[in-house]
C-alpha positions as CSV (number, residue, x, y, z in Angstrom):
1,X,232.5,-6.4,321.1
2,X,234.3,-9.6,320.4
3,X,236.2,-10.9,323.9
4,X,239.6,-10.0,322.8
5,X,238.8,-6.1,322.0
6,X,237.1,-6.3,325.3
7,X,240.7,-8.0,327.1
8,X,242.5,-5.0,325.1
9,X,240.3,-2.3,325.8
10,X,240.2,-3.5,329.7
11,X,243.8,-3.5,330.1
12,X,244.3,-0.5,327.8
13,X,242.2,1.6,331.0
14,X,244.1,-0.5,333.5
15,X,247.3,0.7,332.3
16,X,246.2,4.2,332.2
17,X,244.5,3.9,335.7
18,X,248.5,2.3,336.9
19,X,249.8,5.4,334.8
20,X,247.9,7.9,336.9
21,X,248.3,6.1,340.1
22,X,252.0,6.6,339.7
23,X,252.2,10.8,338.6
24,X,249.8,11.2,341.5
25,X,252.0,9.6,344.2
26,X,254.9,11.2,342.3
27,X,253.1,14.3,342.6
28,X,252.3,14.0,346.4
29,X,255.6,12.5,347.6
30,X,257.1,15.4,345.8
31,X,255.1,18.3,347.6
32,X,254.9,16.4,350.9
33,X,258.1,16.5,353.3
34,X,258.9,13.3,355.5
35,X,261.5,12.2,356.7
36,X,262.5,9.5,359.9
37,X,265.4,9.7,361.2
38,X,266.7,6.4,363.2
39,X,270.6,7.0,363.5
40,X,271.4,7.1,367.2
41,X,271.6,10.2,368.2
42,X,269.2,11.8,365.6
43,X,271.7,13.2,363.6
44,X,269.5,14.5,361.1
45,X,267.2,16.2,363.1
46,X,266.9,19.2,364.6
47,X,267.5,19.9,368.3
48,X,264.7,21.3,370.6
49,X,266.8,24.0,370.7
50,X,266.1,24.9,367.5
51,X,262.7,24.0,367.3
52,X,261.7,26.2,369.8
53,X,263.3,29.1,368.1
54,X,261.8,28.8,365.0
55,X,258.3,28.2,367.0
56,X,258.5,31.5,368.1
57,X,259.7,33.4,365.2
58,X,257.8,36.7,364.8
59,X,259.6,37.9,360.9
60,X,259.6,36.0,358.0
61,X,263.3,35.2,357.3
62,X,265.3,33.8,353.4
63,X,267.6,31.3,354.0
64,X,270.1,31.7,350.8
65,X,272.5,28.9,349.7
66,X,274.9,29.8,347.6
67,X,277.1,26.8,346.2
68,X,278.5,26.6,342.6
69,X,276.5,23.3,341.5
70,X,277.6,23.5,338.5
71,X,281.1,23.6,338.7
72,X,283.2,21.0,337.5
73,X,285.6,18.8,339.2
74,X,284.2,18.9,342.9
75,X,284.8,16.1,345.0
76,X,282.5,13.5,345.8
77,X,283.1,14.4,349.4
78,X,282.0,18.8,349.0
79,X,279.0,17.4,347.0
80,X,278.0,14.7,349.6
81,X,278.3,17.3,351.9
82,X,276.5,20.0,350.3
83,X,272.8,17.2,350.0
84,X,273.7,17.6,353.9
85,X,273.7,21.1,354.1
86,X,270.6,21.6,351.3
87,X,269.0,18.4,353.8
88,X,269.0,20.7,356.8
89,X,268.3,23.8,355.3
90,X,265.0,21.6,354.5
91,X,264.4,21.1,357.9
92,X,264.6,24.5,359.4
93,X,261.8,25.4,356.4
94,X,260.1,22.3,357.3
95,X,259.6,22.8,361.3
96,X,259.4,26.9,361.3
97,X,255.6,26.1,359.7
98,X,256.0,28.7,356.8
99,X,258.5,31.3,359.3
100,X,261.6,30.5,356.9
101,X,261.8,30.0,353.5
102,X,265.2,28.6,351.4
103,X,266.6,29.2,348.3
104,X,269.2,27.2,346.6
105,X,271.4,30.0,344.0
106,X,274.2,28.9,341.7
107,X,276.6,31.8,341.6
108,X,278.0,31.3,337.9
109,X,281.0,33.5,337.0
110,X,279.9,36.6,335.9
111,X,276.3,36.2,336.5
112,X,273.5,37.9,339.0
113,X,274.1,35.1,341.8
114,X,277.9,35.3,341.9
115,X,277.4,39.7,342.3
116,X,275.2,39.2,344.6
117,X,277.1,36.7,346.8
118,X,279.8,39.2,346.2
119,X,277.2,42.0,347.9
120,X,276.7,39.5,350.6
121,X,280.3,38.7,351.6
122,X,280.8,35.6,350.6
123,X,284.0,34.1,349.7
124,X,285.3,32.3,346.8
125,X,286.7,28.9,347.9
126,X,289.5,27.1,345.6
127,X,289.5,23.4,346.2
128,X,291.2,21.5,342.6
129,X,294.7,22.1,340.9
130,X,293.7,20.5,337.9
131,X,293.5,23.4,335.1
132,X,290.5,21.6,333.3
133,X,288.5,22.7,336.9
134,X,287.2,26.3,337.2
135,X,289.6,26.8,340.1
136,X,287.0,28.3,342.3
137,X,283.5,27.8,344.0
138,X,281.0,29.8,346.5
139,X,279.6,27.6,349.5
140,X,278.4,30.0,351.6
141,X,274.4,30.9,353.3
142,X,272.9,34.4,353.9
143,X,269.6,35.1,356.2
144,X,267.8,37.6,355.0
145,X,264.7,39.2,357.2
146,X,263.2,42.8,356.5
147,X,266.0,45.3,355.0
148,X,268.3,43.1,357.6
149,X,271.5,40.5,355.8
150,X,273.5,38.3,357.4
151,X,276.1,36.0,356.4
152,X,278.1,32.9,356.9
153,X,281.1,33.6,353.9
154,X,281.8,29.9,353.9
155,X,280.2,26.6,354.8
156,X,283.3,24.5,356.3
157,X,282.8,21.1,355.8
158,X,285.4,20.6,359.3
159,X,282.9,22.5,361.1
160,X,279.7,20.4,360.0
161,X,278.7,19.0,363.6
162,X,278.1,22.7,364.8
163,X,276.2,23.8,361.7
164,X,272.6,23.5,363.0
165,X,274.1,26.1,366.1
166,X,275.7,28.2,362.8
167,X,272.9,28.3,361.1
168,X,270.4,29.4,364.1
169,X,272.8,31.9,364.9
170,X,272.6,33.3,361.6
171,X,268.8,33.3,361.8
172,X,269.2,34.9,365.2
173,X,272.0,37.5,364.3
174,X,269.5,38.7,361.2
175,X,266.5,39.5,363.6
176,X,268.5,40.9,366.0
177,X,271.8,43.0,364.5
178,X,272.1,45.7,366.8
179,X,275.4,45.0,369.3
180,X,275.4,43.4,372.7
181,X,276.1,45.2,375.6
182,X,279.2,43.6,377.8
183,X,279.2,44.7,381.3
184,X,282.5,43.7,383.1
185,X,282.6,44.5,386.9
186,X,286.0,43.2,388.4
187,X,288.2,44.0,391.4
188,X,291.5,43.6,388.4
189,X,292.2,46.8,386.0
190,X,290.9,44.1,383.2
191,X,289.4,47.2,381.1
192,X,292.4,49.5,382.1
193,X,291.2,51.2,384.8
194,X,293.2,53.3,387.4
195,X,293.8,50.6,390.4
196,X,297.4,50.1,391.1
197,X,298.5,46.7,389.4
198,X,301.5,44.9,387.6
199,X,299.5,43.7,384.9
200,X,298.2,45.7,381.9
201,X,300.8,48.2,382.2
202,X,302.8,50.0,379.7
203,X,306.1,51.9,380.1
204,X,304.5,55.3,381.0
205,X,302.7,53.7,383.9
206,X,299.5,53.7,382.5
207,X,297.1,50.8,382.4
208,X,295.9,49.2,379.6
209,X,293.0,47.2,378.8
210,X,293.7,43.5,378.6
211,X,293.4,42.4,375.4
212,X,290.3,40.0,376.1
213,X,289.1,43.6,376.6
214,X,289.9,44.5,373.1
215,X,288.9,41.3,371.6
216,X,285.6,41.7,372.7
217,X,285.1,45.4,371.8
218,X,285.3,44.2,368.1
219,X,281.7,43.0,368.2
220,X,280.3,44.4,371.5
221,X,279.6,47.2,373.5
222,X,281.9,47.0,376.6
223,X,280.4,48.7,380.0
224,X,282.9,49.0,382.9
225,X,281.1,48.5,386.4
226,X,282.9,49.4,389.5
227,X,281.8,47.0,392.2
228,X,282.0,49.3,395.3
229,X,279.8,51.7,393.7
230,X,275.9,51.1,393.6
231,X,275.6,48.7,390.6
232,X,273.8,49.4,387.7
233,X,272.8,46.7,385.4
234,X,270.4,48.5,383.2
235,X,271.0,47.4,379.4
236,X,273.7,44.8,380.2
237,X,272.9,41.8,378.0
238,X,275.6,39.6,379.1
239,X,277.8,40.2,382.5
240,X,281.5,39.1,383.4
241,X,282.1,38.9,386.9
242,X,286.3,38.7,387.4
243,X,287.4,38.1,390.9
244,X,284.8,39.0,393.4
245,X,286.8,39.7,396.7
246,X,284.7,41.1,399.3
247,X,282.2,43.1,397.6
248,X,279.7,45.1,399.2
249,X,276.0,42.8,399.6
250,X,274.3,45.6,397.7
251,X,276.3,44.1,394.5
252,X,276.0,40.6,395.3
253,X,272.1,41.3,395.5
254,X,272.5,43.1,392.3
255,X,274.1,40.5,390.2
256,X,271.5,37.7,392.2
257,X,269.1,39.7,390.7
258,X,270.0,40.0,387.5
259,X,270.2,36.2,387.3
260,X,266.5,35.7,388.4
261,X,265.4,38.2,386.0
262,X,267.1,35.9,383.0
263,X,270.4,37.8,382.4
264,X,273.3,36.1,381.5
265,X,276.4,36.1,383.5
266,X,280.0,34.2,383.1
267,X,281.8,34.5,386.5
268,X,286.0,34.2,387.2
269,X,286.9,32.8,390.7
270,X,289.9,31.7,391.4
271,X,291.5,30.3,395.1
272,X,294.6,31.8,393.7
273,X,294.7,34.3,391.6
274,X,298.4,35.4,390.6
275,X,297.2,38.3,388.8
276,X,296.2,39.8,392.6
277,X,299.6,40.2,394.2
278,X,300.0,40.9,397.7
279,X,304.0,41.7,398.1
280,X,303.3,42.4,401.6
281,X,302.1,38.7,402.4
282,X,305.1,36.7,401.4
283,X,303.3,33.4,403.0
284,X,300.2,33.9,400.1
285,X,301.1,36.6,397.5
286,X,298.1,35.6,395.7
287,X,294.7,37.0,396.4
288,X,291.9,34.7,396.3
289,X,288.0,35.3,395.3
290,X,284.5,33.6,397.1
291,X,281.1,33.9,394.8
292,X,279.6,31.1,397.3
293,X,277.2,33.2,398.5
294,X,275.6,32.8,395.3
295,X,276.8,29.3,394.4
296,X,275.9,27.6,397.0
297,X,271.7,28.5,396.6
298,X,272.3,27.5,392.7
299,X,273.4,24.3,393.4
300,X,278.1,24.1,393.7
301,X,280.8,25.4,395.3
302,X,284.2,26.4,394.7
303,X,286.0,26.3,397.4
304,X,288.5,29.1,398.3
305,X,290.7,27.3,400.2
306,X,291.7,24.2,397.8
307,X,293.1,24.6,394.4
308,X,293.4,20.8,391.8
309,X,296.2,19.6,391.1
310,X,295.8,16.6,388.0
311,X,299.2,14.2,387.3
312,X,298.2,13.7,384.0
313,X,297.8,17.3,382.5
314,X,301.0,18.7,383.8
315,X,303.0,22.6,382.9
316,X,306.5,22.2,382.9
317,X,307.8,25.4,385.0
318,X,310.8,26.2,386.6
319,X,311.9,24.8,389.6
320,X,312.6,26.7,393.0
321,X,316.1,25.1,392.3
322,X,316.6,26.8,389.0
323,X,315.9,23.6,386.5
324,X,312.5,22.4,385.1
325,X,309.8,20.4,386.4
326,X,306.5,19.1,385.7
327,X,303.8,21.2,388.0
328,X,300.3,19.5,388.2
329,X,299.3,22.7,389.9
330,X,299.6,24.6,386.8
331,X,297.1,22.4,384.3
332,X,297.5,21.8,380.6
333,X,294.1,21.2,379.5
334,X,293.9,19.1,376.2
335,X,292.2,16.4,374.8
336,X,289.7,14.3,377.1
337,X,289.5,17.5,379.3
338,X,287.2,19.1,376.8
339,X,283.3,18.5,376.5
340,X,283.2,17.2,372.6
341,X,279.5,17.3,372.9
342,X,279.0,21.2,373.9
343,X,279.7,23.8,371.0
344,X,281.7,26.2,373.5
345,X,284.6,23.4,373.8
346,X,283.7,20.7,370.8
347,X,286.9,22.5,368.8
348,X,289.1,23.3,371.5
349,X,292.6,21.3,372.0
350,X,294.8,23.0,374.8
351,X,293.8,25.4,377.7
352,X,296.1,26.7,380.6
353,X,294.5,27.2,384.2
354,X,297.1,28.3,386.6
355,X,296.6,26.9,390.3
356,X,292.4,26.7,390.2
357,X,289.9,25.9,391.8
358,X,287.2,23.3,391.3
359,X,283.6,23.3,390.5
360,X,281.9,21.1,393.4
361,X,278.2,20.0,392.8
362,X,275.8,19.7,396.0
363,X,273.9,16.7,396.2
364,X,270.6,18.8,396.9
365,X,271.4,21.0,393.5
366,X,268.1,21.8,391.6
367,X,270.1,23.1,388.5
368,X,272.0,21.2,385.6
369,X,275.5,21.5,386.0
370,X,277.4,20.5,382.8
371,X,281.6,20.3,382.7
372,X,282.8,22.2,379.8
373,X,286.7,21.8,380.6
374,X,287.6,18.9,383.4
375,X,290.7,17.4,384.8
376,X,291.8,13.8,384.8
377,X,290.3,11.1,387.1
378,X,294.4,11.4,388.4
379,X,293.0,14.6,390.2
380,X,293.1,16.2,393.7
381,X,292.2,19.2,395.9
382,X,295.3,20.6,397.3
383,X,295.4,23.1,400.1
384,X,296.8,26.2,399.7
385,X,299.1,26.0,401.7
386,X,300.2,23.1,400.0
387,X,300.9,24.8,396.8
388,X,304.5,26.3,397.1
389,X,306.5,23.5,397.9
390,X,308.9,21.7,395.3
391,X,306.3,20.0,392.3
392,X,308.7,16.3,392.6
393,X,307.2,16.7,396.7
394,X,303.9,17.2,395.5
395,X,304.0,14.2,393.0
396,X,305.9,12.0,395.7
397,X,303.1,12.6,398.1
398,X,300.3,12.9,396.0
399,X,297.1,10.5,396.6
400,X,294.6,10.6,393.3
401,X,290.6,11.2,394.6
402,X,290.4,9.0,391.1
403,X,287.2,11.4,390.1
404,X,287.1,14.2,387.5
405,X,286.8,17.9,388.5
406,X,284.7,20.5,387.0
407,X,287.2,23.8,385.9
408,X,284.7,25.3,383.7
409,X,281.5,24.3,383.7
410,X,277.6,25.6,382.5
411,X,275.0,25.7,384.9
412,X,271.4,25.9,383.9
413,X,267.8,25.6,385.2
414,X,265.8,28.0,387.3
415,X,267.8,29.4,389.5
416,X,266.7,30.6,393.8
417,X,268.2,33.7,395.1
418,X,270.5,33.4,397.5
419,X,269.0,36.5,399.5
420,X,265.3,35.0,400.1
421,X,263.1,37.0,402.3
422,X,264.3,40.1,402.0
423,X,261.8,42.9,400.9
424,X,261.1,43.7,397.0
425,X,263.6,41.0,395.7
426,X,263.0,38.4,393.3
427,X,262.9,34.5,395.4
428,X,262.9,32.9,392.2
429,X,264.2,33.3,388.6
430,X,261.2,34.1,386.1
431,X,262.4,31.8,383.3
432,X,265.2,29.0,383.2
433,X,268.3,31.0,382.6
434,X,272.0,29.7,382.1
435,X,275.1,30.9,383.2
436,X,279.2,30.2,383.2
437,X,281.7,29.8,385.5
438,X,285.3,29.2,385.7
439,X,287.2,28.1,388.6
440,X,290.1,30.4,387.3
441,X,290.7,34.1,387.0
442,X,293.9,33.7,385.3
443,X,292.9,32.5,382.1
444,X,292.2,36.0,381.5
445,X,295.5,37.4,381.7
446,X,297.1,38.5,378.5
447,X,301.0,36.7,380.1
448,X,299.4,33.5,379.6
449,X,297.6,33.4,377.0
450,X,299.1,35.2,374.1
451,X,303.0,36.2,372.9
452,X,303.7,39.6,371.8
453,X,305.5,39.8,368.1
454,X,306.8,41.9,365.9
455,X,305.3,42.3,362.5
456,X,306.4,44.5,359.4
457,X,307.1,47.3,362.0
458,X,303.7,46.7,364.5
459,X,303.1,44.4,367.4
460,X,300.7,41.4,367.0
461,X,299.9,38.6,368.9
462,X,300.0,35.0,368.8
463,X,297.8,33.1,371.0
464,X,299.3,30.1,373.2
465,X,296.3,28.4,373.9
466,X,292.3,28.4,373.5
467,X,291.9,30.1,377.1
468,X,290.4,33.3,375.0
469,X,288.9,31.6,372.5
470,X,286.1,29.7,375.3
471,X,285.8,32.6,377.0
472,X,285.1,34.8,373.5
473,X,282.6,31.0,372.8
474,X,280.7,31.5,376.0
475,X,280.2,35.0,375.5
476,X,278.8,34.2,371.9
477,X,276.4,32.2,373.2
478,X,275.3,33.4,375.9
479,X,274.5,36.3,374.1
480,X,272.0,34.7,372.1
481,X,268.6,33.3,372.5
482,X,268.6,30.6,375.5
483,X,267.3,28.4,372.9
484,X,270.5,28.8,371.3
485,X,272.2,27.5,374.5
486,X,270.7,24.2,374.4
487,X,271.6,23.2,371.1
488,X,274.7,20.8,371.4
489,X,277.3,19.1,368.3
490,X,275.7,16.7,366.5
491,X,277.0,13.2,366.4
492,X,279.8,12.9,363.0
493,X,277.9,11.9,360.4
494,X,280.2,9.2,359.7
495,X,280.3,6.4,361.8
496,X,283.6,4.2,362.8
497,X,283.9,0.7,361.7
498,X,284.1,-0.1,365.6
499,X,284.6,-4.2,365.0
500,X,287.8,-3.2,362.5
501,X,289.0,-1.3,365.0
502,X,289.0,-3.4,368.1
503,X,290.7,-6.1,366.0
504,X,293.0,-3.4,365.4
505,X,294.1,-2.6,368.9
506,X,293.9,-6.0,369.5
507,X,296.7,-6.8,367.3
508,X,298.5,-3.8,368.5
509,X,298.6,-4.8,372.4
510,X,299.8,-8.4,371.2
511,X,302.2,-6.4,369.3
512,X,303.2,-4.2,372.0
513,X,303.5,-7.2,374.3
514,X,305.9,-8.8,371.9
515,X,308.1,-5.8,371.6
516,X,308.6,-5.3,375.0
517,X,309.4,-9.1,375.3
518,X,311.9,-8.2,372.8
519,X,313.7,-5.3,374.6
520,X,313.2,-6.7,377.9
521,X,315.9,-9.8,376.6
522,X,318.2,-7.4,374.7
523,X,318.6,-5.3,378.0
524,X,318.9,-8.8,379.9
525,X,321.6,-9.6,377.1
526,X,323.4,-6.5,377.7
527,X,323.8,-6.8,381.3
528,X,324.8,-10.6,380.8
529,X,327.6,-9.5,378.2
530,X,328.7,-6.8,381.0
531,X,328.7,-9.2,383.9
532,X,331.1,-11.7,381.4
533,X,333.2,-8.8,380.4
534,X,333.4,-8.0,383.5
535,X,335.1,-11.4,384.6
536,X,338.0,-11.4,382.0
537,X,341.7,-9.8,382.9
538,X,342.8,-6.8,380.7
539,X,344.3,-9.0,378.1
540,X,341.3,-10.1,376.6
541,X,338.6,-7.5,377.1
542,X,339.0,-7.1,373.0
543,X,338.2,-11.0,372.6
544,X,334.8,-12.3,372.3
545,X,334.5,-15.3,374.7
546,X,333.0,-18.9,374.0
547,X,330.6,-17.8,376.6
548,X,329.0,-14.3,375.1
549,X,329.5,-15.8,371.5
550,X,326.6,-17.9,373.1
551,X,324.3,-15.4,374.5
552,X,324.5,-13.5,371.3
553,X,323.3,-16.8,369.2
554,X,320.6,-17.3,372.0
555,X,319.5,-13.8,371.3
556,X,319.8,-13.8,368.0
557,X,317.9,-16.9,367.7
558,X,315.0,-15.5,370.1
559,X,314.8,-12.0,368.1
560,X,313.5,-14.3,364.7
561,X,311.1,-16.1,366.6
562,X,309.8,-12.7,368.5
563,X,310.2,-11.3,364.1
564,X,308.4,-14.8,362.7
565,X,305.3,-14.2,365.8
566,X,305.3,-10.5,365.3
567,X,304.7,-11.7,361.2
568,X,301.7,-13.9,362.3
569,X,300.4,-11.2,364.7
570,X,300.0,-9.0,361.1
571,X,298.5,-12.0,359.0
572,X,296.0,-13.3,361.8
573,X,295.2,-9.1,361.5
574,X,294.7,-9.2,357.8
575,X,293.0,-12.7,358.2
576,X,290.4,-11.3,360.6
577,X,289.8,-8.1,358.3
578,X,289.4,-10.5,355.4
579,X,286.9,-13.0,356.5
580,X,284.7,-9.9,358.4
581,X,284.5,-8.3,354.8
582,X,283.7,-11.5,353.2
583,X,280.6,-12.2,355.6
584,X,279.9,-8.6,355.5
585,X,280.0,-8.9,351.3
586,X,277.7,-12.1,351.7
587,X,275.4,-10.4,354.1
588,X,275.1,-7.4,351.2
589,X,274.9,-9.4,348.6
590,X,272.7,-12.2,349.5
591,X,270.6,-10.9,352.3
592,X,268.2,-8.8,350.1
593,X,268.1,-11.7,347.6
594,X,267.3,-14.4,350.1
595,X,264.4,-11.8,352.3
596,X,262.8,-11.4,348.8
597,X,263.2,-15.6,347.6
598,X,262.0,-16.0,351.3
599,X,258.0,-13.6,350.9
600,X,258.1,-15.6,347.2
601,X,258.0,-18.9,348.6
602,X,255.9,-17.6,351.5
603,X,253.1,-16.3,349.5
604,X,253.2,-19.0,347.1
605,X,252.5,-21.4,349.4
606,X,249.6,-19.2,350.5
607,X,248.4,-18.5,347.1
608,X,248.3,-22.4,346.7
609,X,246.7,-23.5,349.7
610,X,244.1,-20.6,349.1
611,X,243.6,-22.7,345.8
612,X,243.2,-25.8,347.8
613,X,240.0,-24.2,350.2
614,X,238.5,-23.3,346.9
């Protein structure tokens, strides 16, 4: 064999060697899952939450995705987001070890997938107007475990932080679809019982449920508990505790013990609760409610004595003197108030808590207490004696504690009875448990929370504000597995250009500034003008004077240079933008190049001064 058959023949096996090399790593990286996640806030990763549901999963359980691949037309933005949704239906399979399997269906018209999503519930989503598209597409994921289905109809794309909770309470909901029982023990008619009240009533005298009642008899079993009666807890998987006003200890000790033995409970107290008149105590019609015999051994307070009052989330009521006024007794919960980071309030944007309490943390406190729904840092406890004078007194007098109080909050960890020592009662809770409380009782009442309307002959309701909707969240959840209580909303999954937008704001405070400036010396010009009008006899009040000829000029003059600056304020804007994009372009565009010219020259050198030892 000559030397160049051998060269030939030698590189002919080499390639083949490199040929196999690359199917088998192919291969492997195919069959083997990894994945690192380094955003932040692990956005791509499950939550130990989750993790520890899927650990102890006992049934096998189908994750089904149904979402019209195929289709034409879809946006870049619905197919981005369904590689999310396929990416962490990857992951559940991934960390349950085997437990749940997924399966990725395109529902074509008229075939088997599209019947069967039918079957399932799923709903057909239109998203284009263009008549070349199909019109139509399914997007929706079914757990399947045993002869057991559930559904989520539609994956919404506005919903994607909370889809790793969505998803686990599918998983959940299929392994356990038999309805939750609701026990509700109050000292209101809230489920429409006989006690003499002026809510819930209709024109016969009767009293109704409230319709939170209702709500929540849709998907639950609802259990009314009388409090002065021995309590009976037996098969409650979730308690509401509305108003407790003097209760008997054996109930107290019930509901203590139902907490250390891991059920779930979301409490109502309220300092002033206007839905517990008194119209033979016209110094303090309202009633008020104390829990703190419990609170206090889990770690907070509310105190019965103080409601908050917050300047900044204001109700605008009448006034004793028959016009309108801004109360900051009566709090409009929105924006900043809300915990973004907790599913129970991420989607919530207005709440209404008539004169409440506050949620007060101990120092010594061996639980976690997490706000849900706070006020501004312009907060303060107000006695309540305090409460019924006129709201422009309150304001005029009003001294900020400049700290953010608690409303709603979640408190979780392992809870200590607050009756210790006493014979055949749990001391401690067995397991970490969770439970809810509001410093309010009146966000349960149907007057401030929904309108009554007529529709096509029946009467419907409107909601006002998201007061049911957190109380119908917390119920959800705590419903579930306590692993589903820890997982939180994932960070967005896109990320703001934060540089862009302090240049942004930038420019708008110099812009602001400049305004101001502007209005400030037009005012300024209109009182001059006055004062010079002012000085003239009735003859010439219709005659523009030497004098205000002037001023306007001067003003006139002033308002293009403030116009010519407020130009330059936009171009130094537009300037910044420009020359961040152009080093951000370079750092793109020649980074890469330059690392990889940069190991070149590096191992060049090295190969040559290896050479040189030779």
């Amino acid at each position: 064999m000559n030397f160049f058959s051998q060269k030939f023949l030698t590189s002919a096996v080499g390639l083949i060697a490199l040929l196999a090399v690359i199917i088998i790593v192919n291969f492997v990286a195919a069959s083997v899952y990894f994945r690192w996640d380094i955003t932040e806030a692990k956005t791509y990763s499950l939550t130990d939450g989750t993790k520890k549901m899927l650990s102890d999963l006992d049934q096998d359980v189908t994750l089904k995705l149904f979402y019209s691949s195929s289709l034409r037309g879809q946006p870049s933005q619905l197919k981005a987001f369904a590689g999310r949704v396929k990416d962490l239906l990857k992951e559940y399979e991934n960390a349950s070890k085997g437990s749940v399997k997924v399966e990725v269906l395109d529902p074509k018209l008229d075939s088997d997938e599209e019947e069967w999503a039918l079957k399932y519930g799923l709903r057909r989503v239109g998203f284009s107007s263009d008549p070349s598209a199909d019109g139509y597409f399914y997007f929706g994921i079914v757990a399947e475990a045993l002869d057991q289905n559930a559904a989520l109809p539609v994956v919404d794309i506005s919903r994607e932080r909370y889809l790793e909770y969505d998803v686990s309470q599918l998983i959940y909901q299929v392994l356990h679809p038999q309805k939750k029982t609701v026990g509700v023990i109050s000292s209101l008619p809230i489920t429409g019982t006989d006690k003499s009240d002026m809510y819930g009533r209709n024109s016969k005298g009767v009293y109704q449920p409230w319709i939170i009642i209702n709500e929540l008899k849709r998907n639950y079993v609802v259990k009314n508990i009388k409090p002065d009666s021995p309590v009976n807890l037996e098969g409650v998987d979730i308690l509401l505790v509305v108003h407790p006003k003097a209760w008997p200890d054996e109930t107290m000790i019930a509901i203590d013990q139902y907490v250390m033995k891991g059920g779930k409970v979301i409490f109502f107290v309220d300092p002033l609760c206007t839905a517990d008149r008194d119209e033979h105590s016209p110094i303090m019609p309202f009633g008020a409610s104390d829990a703190n015999v419990l609170f206090e051994k889990w770690g907070f307070s509310v105190d019965p004595e103080k409601v908050v009052a917050d300047l900044d989330h204001p109700t605008i009521l009448s006034s004793q003197s028959g016009g309108q006024e801004k109360n900051p007794l009566w709090i409009s919960a929105s924006g900043e108030c809300f915990n973004s980071s907790e599913i129970m309030t991420a989607q919530l944007d207005r709440m209404l808590l008539p004169l409440t309490g506050a949620i007060i943390k101990k120092q010594d406190a061996k639980t976690t207490i997490t706000p849900l729904v706070s006020t501004s840092l312009s907060a303060s406890l107000i006695g309540k004696t305090e409460v019924f004078q006129e709201a422009s007194d309150l304001r005029m007098n009003f001294n900020s504690d400049v700290k953010n109080y608690p409303m709603v909050a979640k408190v979780s960890g392992q809870f200590e009875s607050a009756f210790q020592g006493t014979t055949n009662l749990l001391a401690y809770a067995e397991v970490d448990n969770t439970i809810v409380v509001f410093a309010d009782v009146d966000v349960l009442c149907d007057q401030y929370n929904i309108r009554q309307v007529g529709f096509m002959g029946m009467q419907a309701y409107q909601p006002l504000n998201n007061n049911y909707t957190l109380i119908l969240n917390a119920i959800n959840q705590l419903s579930g597995d306590q692993n589903l209580i820890a997982i939180r909303a994932r960070d967005s999954y896109e990320r703001p250009f934060t540089v862009v937008q302090d240049l942004e704001k930038k420019a708008q405070n110099e812009w602001l500034s400049k305004e101001q400036a502007l209005s400030q010396q037009y005012e300024n010009l209109q009182r001059q003008l006055f004062e010079l009008q002012q000085q003239k006899d009735d003859s010439q009040r219709m005659i523009i004077s030497p004098e205000q000829e002037k001023k306007i000029k001067e003003f006139q003059n002033q308002r293009q240079q403030i116009a010519r600056e407020l130009k330059q304020v936009r171009k130094n804007l537009n300037r910044d933008k420009e020359r961040l994009g152009f080093y951000l372009k370079l750092l793109n565009i020649a980074l890469v190049p330059a690392i990889v010219c940069i190991i070149g020259i590096f191992l060049a050198i090295r190969h040559q001064y290896r050479v040189k030892q030779r």
